[in-house]
Backbone and ligand atoms as CSV (ligand in chain L), in Angstrom:
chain,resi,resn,atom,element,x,y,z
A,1,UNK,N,N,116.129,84.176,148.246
A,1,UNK,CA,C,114.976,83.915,147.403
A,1,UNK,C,C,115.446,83.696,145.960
A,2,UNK,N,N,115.212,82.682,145.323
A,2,UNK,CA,C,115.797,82.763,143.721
A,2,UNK,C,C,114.530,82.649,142.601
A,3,UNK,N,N,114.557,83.081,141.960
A,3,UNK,CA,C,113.352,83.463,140.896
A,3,UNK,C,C,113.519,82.798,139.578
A,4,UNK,N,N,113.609,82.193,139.341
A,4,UNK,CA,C,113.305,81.576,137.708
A,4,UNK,C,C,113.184,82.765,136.439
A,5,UNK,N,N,114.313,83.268,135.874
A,5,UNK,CA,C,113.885,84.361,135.111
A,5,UNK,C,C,113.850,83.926,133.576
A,6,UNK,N,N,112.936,84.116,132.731
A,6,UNK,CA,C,113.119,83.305,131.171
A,6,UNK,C,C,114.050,84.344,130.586
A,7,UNK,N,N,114.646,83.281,129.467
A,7,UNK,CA,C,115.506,83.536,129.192
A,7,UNK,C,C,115.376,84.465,127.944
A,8,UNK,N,N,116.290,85.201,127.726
A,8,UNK,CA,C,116.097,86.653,127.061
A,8,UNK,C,C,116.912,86.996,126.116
A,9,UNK,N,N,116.518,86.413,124.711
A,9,UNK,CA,C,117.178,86.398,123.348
A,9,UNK,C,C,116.967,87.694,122.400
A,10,UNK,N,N,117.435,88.776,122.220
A,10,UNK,CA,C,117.616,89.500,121.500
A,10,UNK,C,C,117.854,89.437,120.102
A,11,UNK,N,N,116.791,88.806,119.364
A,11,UNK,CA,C,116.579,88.732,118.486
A,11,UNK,C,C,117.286,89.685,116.949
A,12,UNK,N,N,117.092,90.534,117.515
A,12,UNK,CA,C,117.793,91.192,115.801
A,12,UNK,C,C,119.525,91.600,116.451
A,13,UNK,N,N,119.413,91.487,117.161
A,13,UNK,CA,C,121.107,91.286,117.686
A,13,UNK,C,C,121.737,89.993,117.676
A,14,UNK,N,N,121.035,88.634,117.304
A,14,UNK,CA,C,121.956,87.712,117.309
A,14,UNK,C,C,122.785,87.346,116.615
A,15,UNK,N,N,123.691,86.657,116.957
A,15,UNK,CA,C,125.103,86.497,115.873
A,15,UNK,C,C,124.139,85.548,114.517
A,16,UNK,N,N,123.300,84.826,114.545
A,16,UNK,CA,C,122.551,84.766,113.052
A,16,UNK,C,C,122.413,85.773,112.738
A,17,UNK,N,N,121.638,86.764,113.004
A,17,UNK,CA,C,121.333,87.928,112.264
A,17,UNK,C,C,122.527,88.724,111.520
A,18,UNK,N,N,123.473,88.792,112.462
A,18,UNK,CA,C,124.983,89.539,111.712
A,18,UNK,C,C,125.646,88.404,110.610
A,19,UNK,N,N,125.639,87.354,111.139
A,19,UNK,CA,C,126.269,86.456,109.571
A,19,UNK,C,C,125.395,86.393,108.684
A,20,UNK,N,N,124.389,86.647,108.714
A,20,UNK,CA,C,123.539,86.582,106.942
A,20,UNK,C,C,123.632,87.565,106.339
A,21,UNK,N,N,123.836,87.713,105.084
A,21,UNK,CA,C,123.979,88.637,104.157
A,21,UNK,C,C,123.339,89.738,104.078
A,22,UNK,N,N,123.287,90.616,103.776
A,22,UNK,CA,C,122.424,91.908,104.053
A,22,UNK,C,C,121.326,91.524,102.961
A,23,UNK,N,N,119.773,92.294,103.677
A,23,UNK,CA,C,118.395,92.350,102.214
A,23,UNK,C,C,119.058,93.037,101.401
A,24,UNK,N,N,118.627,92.866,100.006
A,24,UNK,CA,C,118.626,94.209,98.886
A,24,UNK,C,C,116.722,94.906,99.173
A,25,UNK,N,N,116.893,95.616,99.536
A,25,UNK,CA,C,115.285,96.503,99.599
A,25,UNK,C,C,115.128,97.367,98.755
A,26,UNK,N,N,113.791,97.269,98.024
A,26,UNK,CA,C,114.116,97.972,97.251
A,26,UNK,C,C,112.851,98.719,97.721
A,27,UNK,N,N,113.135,100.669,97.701
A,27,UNK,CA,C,111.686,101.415,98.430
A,27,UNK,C,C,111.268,102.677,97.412
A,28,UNK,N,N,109.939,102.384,97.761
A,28,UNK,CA,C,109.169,103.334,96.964
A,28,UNK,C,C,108.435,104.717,98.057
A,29,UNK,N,N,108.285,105.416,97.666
A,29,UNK,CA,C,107.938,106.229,98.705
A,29,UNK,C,C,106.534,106.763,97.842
A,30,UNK,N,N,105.428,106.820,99.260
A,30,UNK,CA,C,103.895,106.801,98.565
A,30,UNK,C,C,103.753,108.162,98.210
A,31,UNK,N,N,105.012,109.511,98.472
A,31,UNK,CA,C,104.419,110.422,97.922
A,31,UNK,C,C,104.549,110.619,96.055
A,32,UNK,N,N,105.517,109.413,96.243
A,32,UNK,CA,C,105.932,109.406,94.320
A,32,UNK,C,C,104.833,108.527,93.517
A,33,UNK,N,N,104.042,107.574,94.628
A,33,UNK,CA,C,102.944,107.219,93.730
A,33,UNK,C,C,101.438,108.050,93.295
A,34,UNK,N,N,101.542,109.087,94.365
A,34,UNK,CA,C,100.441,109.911,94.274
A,34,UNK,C,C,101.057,111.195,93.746
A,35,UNK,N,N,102.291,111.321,93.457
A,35,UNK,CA,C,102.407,112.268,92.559
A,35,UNK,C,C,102.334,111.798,90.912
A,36,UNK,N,N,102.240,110.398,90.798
A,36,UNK,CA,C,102.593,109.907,89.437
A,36,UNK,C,C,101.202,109.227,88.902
A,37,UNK,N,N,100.101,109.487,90.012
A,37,UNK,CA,C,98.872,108.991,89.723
A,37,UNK,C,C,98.757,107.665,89.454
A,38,UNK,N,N,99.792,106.812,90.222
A,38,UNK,CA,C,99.769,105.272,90.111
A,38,UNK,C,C,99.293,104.531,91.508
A,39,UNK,N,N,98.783,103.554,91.584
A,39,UNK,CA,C,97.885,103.043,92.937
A,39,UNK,C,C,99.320,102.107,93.997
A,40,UNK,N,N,98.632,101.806,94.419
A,40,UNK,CA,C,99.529,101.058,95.268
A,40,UNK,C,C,99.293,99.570,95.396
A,41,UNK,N,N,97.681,99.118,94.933
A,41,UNK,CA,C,97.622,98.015,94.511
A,41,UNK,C,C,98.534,97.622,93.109
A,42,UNK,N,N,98.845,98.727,92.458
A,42,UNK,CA,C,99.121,97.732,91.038
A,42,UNK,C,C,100.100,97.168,90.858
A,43,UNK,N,N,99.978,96.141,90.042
A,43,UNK,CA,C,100.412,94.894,90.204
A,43,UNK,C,C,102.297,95.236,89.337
A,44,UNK,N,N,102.226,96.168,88.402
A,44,UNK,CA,C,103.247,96.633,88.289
A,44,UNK,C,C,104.204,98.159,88.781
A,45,UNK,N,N,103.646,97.942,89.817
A,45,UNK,CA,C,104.401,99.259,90.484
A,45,UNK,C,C,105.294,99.860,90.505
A,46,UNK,N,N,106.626,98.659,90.824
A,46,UNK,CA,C,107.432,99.016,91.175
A,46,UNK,C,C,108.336,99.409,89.844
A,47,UNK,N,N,107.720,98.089,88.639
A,47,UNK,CA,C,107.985,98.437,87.420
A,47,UNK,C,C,108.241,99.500,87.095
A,48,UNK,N,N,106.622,99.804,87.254
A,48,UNK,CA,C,106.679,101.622,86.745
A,48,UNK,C,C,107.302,102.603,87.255
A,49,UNK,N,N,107.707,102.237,88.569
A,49,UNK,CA,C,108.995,103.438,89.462
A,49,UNK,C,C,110.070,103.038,88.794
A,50,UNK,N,N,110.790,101.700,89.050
A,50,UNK,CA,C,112.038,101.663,87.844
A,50,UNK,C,C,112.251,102.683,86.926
A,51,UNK,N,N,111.146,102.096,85.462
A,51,UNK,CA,C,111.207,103.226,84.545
A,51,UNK,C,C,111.184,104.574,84.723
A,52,UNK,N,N,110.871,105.230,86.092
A,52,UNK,CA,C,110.396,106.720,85.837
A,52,UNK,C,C,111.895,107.442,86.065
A,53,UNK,N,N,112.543,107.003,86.519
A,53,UNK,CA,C,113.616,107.939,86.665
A,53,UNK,C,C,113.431,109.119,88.135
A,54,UNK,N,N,113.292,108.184,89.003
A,54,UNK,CA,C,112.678,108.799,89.743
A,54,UNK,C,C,113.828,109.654,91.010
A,55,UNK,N,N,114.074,110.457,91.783
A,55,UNK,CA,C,114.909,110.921,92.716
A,55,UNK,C,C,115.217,109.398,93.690
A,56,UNK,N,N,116.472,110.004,93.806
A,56,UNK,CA,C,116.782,108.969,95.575
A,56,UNK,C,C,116.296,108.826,96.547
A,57,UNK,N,N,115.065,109.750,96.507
A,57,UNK,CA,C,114.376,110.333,98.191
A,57,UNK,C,C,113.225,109.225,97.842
A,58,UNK,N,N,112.996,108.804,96.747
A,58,UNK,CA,C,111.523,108.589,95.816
A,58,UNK,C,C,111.717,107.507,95.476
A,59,UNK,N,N,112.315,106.765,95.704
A,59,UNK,CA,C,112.782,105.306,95.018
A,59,UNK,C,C,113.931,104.561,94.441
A,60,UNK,N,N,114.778,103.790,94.988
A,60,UNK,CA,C,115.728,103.292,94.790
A,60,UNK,C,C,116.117,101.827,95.685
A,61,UNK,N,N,117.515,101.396,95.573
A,61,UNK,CA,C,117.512,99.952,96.100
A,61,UNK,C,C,119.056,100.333,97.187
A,62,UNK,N,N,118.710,99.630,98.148
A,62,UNK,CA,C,119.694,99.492,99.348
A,62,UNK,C,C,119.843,98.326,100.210
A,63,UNK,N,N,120.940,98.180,100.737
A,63,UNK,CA,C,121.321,96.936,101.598
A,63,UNK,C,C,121.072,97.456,102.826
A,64,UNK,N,N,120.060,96.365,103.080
A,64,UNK,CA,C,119.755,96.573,104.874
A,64,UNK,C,C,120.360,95.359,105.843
A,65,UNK,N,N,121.158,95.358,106.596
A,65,UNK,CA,C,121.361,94.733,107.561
A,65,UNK,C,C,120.737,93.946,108.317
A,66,UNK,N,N,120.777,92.255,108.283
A,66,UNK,CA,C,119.035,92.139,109.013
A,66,UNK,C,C,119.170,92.074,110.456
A,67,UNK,N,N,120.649,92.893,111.349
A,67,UNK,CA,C,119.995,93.362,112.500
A,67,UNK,C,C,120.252,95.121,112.874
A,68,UNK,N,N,119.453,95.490,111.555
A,68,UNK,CA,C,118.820,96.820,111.640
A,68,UNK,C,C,117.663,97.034,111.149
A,69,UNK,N,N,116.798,97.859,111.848
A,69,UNK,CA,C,115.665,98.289,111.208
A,69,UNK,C,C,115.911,99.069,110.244
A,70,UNK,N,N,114.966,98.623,109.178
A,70,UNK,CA,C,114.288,99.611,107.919
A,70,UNK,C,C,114.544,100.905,108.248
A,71,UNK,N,N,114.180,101.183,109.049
A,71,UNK,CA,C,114.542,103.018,109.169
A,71,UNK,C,C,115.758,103.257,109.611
A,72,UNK,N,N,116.182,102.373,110.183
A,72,UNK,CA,C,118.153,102.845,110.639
A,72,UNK,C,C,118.745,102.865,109.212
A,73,UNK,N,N,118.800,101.357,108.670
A,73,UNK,CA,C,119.434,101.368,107.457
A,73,UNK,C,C,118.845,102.282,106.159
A,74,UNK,N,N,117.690,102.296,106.513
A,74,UNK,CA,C,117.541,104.224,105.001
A,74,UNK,C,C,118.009,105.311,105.521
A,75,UNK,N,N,117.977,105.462,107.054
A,75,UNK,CA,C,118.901,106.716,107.248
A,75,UNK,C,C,120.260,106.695,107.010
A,76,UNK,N,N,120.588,105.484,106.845
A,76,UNK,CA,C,122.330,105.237,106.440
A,76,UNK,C,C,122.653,105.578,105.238
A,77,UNK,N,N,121.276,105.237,104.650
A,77,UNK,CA,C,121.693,105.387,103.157
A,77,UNK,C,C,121.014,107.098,102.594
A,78,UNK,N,N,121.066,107.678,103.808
A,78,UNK,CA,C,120.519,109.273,103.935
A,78,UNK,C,C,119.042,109.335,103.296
A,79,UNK,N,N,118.215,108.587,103.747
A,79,UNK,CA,C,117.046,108.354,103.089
A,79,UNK,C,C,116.194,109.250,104.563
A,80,UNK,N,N,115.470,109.760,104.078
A,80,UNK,CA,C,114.392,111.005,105.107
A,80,UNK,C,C,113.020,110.142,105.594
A,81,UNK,N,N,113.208,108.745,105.845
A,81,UNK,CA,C,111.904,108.239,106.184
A,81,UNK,C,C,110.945,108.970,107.471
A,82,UNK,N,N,109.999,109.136,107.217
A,82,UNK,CA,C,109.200,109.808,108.365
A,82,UNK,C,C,109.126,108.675,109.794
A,83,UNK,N,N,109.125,109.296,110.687
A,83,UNK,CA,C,109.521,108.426,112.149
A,83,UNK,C,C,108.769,109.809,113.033
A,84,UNK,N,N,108.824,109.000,114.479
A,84,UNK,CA,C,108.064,110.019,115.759
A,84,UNK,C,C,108.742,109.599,116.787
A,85,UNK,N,N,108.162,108.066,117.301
A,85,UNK,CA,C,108.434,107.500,118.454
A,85,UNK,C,C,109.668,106.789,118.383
A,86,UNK,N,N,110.222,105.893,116.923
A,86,UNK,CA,C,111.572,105.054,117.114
A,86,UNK,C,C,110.597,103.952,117.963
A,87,UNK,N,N,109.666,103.505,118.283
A,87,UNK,CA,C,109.635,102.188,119.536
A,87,UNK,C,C,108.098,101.862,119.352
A,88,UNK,N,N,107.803,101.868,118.094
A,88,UNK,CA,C,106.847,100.881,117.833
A,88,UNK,C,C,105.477,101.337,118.237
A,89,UNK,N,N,105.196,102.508,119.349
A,89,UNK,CA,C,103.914,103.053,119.663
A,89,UNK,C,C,103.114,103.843,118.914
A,90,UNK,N,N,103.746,104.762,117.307
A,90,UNK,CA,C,102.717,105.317,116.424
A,90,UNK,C,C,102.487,104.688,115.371
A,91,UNK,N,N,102.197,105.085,114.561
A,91,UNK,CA,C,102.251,104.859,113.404
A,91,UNK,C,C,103.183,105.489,111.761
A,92,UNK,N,N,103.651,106.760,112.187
A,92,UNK,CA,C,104.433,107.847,111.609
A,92,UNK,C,C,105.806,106.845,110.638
A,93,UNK,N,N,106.453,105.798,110.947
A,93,UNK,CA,C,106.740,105.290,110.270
A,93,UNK,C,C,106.593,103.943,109.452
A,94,UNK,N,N,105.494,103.722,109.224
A,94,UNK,CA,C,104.531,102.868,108.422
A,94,UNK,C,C,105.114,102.618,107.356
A,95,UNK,N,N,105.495,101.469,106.863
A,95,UNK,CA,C,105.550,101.124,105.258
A,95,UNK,C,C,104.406,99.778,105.107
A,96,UNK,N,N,104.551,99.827,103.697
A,96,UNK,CA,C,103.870,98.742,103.336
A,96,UNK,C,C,104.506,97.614,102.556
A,97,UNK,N,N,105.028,96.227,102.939
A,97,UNK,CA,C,105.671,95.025,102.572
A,97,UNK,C,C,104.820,95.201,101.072
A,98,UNK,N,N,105.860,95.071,99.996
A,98,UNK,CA,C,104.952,94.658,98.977
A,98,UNK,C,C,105.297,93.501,98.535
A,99,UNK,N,N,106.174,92.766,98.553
A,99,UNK,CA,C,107.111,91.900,98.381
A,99,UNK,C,C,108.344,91.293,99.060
A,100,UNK,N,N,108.420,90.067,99.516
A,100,UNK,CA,C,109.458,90.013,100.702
A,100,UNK,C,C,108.832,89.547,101.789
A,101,UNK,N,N,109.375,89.805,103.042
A,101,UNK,CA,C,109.227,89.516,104.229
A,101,UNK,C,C,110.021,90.039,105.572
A,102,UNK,N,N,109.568,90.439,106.204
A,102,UNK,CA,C,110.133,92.120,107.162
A,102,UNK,C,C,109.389,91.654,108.438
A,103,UNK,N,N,110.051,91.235,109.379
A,103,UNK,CA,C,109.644,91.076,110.937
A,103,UNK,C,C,109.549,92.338,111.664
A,104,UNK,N,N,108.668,92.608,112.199
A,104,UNK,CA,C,108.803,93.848,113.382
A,104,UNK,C,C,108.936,93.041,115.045
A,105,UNK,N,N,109.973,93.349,115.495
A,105,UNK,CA,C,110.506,92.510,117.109
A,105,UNK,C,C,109.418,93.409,117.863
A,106,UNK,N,N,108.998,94.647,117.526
A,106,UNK,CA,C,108.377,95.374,118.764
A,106,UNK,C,C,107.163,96.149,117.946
A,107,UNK,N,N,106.198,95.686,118.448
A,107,UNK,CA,C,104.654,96.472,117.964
A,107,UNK,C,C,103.518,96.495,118.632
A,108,UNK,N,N,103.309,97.957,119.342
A,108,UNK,CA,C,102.424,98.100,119.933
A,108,UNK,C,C,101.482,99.061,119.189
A,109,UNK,N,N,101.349,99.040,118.387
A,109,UNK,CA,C,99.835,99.737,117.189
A,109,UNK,C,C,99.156,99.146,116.698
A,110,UNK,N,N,99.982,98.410,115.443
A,110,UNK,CA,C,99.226,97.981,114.536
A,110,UNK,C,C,98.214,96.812,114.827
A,111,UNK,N,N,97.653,96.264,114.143
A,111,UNK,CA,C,96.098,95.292,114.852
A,111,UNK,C,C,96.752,94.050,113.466
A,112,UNK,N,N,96.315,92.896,114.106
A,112,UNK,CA,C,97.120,91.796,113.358
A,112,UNK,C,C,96.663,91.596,111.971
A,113,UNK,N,N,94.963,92.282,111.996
A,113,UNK,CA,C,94.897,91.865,110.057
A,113,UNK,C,C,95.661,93.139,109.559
A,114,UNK,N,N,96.023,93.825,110.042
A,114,UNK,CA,C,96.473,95.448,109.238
A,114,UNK,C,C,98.123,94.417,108.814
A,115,UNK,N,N,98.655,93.556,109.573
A,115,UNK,CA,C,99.978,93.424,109.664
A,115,UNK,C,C,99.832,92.140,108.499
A,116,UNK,N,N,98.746,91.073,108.855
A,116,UNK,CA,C,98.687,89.895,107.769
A,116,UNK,C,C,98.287,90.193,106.467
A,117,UNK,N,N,96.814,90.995,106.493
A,117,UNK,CA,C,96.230,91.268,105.595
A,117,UNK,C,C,96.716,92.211,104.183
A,118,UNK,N,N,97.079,93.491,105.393
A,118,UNK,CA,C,97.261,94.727,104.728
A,118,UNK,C,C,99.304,94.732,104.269
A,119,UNK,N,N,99.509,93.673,104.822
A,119,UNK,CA,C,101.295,93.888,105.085
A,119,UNK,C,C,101.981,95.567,105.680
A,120,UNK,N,N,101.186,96.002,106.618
A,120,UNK,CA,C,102.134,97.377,107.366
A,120,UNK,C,C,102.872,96.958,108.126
A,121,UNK,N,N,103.949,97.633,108.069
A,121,UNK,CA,C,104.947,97.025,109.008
A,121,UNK,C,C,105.538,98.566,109.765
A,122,UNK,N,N,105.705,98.562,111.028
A,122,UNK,CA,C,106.159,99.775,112.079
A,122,UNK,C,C,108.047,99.949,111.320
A,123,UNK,N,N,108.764,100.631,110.313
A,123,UNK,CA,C,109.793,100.609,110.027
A,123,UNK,C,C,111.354,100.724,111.115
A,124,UNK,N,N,110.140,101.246,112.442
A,124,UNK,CA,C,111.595,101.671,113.015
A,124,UNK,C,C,111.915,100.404,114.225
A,125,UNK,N,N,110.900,99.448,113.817
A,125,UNK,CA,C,111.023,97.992,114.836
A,125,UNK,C,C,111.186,96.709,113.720
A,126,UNK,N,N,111.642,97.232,112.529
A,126,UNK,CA,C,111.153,96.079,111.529
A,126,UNK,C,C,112.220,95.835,110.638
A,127,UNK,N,N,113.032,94.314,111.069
A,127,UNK,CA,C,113.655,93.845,110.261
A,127,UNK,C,C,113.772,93.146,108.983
A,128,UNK,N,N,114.586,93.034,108.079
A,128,UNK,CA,C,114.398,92.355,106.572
A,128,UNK,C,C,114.684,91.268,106.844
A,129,UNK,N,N,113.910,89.913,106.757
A,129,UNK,CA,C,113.703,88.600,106.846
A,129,UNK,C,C,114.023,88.518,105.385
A,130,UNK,N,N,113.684,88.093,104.521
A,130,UNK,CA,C,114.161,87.861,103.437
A,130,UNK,C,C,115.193,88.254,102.496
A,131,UNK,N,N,115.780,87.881,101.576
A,131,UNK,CA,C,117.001,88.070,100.756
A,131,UNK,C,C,116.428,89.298,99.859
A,132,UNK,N,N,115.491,89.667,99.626
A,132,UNK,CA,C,114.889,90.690,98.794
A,132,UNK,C,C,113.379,90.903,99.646
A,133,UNK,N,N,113.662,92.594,99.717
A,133,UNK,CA,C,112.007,93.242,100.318
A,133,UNK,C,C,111.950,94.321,99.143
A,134,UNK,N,N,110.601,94.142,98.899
A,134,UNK,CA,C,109.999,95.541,98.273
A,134,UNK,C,C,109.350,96.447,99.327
A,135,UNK,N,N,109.288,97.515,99.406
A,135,UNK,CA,C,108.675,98.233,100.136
A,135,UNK,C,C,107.961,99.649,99.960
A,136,UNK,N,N,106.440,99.990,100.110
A,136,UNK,CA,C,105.958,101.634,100.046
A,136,UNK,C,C,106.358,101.974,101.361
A,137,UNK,N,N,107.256,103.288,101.577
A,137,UNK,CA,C,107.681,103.892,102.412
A,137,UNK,C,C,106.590,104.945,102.506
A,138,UNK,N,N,106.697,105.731,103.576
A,138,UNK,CA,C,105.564,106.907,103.956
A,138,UNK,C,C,104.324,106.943,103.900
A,139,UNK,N,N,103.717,105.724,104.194
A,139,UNK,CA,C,102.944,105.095,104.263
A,139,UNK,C,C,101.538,105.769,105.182
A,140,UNK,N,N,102.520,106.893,106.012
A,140,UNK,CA,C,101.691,107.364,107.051
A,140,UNK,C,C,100.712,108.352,106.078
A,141,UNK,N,N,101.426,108.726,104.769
A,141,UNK,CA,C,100.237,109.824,103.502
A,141,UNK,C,C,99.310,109.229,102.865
A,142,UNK,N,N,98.602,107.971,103.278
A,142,UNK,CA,C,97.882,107.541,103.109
A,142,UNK,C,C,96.498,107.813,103.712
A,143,UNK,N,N,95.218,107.579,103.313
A,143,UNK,CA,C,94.258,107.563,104.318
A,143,UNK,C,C,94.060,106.896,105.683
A,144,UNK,N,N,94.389,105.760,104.879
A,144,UNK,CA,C,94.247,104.561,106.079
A,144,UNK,C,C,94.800,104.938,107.011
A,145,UNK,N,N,96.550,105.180,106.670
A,145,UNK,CA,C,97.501,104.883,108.144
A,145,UNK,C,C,97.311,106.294,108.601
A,146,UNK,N,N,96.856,107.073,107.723
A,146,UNK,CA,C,96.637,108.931,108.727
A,146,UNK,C,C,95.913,108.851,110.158
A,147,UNK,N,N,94.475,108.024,109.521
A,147,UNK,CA,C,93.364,107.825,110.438
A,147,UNK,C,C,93.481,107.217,111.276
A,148,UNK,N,N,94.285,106.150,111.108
A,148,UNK,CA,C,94.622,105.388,112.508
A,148,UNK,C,C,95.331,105.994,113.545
A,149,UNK,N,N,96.261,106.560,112.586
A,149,UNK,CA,C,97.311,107.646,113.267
A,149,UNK,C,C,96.631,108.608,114.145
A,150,UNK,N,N,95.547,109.300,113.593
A,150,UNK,CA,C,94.861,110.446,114.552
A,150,UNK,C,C,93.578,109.156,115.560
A,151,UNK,N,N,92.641,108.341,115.141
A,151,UNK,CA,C,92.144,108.103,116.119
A,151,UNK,C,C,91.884,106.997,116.811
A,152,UNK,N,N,93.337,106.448,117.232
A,152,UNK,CA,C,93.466,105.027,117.814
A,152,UNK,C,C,94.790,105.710,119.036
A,153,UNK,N,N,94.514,105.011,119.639
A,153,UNK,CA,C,95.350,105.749,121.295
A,153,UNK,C,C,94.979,104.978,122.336
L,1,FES,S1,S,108.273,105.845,114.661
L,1,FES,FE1,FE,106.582,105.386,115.928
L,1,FES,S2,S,106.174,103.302,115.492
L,1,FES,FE2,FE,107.934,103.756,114.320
């Protein structure tokens, strides 16, 4: 019996992905914006993290690999991003694209305007497409992504 099987490209493993240069990402983490009483809409955000002098845990810039996820490569760079599943089924590692462009290969949560609209991206399925990403990390201390978090299943 022979079966026709399609063919099966592993996307953030392909030899494109390893010859392009690594993102510079640069991440903010949402508990430093709500400790600093700054929004997440504003338009100078990241500005204002620059200037603050802020910890390593809290904001800084790193080279991500674009065939690693966001959360592999901040744990490389000993960064504590919040995670659960690793595989795309919660929400626990949520960021928010603020700038840039970040593919997720595997997502079974998020709902497509949360991903177009809102730019969330699942960190531990989500690669850096572009030469520069901005990113709010911990995304899950938000209202929004809490609630989804507790009542969508
Ligand atoms: S850790 Fe669950 S979706 Fe990323």
């Amino acid at each position: 019996m022979d079966f026709d099987l399609p063919a099966v490209k592993p996307s953030s493993e392909s030899t494109d992905a390893e010859d392009r240069s690594p993102s510079k990402v640069t991440y903010l983490h949402y508990r430093a914006i709500v400790a600093n009483d700054w929004d997440i809409e504003d338009d100078d955000l990241f500005e204002k993290a620059a200037k603050a002098k802020l910890d390593h845990a809290d904001y800084g810039v790193i080279e991500a690999e674009r065939n690693e996820s966001l959360l592999r490569s901040a744990e490389e760079n000993d960064l504590k991003w919040p995670f659960q599943c690793r595989s795309g089924t919660c929400a626990m590692c949520t960021g928010v694209v603020v700038d840039g462009d970040a593919e997720m290969e595997m997502n079974l949560f998020l709902e497509d305007e949360e991903i177009d609209e809102m730019n969330l991206r699942l960190t531990c399925t989500c690669f850096p497409e572009s030469d520069e990403v901005k990113i709010v990390c911990g995304a899950i201390q938000t209202d929004y992504v809490r609630d989804i978090a507790r009542n969508r299943g």
